[in-house]
C-alpha positions in Angstrom: 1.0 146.1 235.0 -2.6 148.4 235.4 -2.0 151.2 238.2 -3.7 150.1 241.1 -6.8 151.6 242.2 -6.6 152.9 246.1 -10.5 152.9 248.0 -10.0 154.2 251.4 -13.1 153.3 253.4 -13.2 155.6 257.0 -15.8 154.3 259.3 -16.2 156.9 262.4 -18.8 156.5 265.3 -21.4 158.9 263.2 -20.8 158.9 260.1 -19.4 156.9 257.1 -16.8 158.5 254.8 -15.4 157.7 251.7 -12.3 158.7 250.4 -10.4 157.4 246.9 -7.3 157.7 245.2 -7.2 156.9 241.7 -10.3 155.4 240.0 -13.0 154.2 242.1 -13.0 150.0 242.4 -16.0 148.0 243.2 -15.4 145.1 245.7 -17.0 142.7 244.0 -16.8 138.8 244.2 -14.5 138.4 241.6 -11.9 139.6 243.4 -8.6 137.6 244.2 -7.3 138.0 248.0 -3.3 137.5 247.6 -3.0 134.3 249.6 1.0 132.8 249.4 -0.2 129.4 249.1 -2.5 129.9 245.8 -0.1 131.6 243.3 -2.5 133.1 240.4 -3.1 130.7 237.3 -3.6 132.0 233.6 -7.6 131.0 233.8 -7.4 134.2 236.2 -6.8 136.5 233.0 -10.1 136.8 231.8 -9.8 140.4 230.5 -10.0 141.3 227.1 -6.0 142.2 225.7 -6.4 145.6 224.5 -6.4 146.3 220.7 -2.4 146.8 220.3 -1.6 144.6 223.1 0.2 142.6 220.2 2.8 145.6 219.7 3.2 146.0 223.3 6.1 145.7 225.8 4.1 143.3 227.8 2.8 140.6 227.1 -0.2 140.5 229.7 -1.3 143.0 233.0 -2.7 142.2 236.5 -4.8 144.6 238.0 -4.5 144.9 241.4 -6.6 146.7 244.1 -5.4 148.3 247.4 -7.9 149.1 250.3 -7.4 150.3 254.2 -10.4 150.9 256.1 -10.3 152.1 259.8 -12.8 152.5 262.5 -12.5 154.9 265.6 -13.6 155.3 268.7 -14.0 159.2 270.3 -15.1 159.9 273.6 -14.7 163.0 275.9 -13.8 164.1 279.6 -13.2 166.6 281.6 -16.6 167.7 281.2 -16.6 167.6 277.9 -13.6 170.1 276.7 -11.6 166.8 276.0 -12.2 165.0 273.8 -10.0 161.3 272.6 -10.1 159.8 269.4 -8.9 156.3 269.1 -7.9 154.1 266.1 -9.8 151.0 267.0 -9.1 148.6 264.4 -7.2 148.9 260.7 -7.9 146.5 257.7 -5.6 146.7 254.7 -6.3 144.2 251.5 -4.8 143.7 248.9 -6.8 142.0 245.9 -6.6 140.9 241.9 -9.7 141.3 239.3 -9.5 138.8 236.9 -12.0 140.8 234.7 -9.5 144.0 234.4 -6.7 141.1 233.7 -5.3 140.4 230.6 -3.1 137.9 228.5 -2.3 138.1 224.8 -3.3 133.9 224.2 0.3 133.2 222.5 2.2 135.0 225.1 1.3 132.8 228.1 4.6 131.6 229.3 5.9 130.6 232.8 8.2 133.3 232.8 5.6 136.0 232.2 3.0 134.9 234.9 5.8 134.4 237.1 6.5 138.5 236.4 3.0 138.9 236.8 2.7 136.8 240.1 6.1 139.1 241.3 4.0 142.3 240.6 0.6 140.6 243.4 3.6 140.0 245.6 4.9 143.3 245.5 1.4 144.9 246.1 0.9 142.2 249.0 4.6 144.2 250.3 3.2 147.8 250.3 -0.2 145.8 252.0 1.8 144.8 254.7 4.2 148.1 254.9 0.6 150.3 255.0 -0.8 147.8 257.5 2.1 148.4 260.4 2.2 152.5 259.4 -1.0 152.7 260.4 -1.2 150.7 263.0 1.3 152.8 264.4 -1.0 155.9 264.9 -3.7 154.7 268.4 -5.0 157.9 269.4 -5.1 162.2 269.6 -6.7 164.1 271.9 -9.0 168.0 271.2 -10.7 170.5 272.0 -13.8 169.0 269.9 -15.8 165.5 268.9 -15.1 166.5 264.8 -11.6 167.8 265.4 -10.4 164.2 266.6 -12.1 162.5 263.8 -10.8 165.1 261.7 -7.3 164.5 263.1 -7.3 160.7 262.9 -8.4 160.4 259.2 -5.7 163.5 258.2 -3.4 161.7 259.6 -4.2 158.0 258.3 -4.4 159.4 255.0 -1.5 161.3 254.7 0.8 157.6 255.7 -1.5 155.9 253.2 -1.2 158.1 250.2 2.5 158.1 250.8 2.8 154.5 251.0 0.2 154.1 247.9 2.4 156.5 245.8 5.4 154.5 246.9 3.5 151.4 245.8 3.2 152.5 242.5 6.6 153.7 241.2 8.3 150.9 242.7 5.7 148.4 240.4 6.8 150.9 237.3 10.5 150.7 238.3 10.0 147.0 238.6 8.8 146.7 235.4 11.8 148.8 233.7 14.3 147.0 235.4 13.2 143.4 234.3 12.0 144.7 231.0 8.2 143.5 231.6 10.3 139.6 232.2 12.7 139.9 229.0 15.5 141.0 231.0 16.3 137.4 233.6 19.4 139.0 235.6 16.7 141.6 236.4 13.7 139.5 237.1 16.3 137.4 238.9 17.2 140.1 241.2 14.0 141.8 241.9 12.4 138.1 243.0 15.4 138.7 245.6 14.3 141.8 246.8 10.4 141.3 246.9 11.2 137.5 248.6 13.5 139.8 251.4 10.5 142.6 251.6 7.8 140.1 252.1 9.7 139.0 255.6 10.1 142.6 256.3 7.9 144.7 254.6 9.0 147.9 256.5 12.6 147.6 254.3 11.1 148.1 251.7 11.9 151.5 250.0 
């Protein structure tokens, strides 16, 4: 499994910020949208296996992107000494790019694109997790117009790199403890655990 690639798209009243974590992703149209009822296929790894993919661990990696984009509201009273800053709405996605994912052609078995499939449903997990965090922060209040916007996105982006971080050592500890699918008891039990999460992603670690 790639390390995801975190973009962080802010959108206040005035401006337009951009913030990233990791490597920088283009949306693009190739992209998969995690969707429960389409389960991703082996025509979706249309990646090039890297040159000593035959003496990996793994037999094939998903690339997977996470993105969060907020808007905000601000506004002032009290004559202007006050002024409100207001999480308006929050967008979290969680998507695969088939280009950046990879096979090795006599390794496609059932077993490893159901580890594969485990790994886009452990992403969609931390999707859901980040979603409800930052849902959870609605407004501040300031002294000043910047220091609210400045408040909001600290804030948002101190619950999403958190999450993000979380994200990603719990796809590298689910890879270690199933053995990239060799191991079944392990596999097994961590398609227990991501099924439970799904249902409740705020249980998950």
């Amino acid at each position: 499994m790639n390390k995801s690639n975190q973009q962080r798209l802010l959108t206040v009243a005035i401006a337009l910020c951009l913030f990233t974590l990791g490597a920088f992703a283009e949306i693009g149209s190739a992209q998969i949208e995690w969707d429960q009822s389409a389960p991703v296929t082996w025509d979706l790894f249309r990646g090039v296996p890297p040159a000593d993919a035959t003496k990996r661990t793994e037999a094939a990696a998903i690339h997977m992107t996470i993105r969060w984009h907020a808007s905000y509201s601000v506004s002032s009273s009290n004559g202007g000494t006050t002024w409100t800053g207001q999480v308006a709405a929050i967008t979290v996605t969680n998507t695969m790019e088939p280009d950046q994912s990879w096979v090795v052609p006599d390794k496609a078995f059932d077993n490893v694109l159901s580890h594969e499939q485990l790994h886009f449903d452990l992403n969609e997990v931390y999707r859901s997790k980040l979603e409800c965090l930052l849902l959870e922060t609605t407004s501040c209040q300031t002294s000043t117009q910047q220091a609210a916007i400045d408040q909001l996105v600290s804030t948002l982006s101190q619950t999403a790199n958190a999450i993000l971080l979380r994200a990603e050592e719990t796809q590298e500890l689910y890879d270690s403890e199933t053995a990239h699918s060799t191991d079944a008891a392990g596999q097994a039990r961590w398609q227990a655990l991501i099924s439970q999460w799904l249902l409740a992603p705020l249980t998950a670690p």
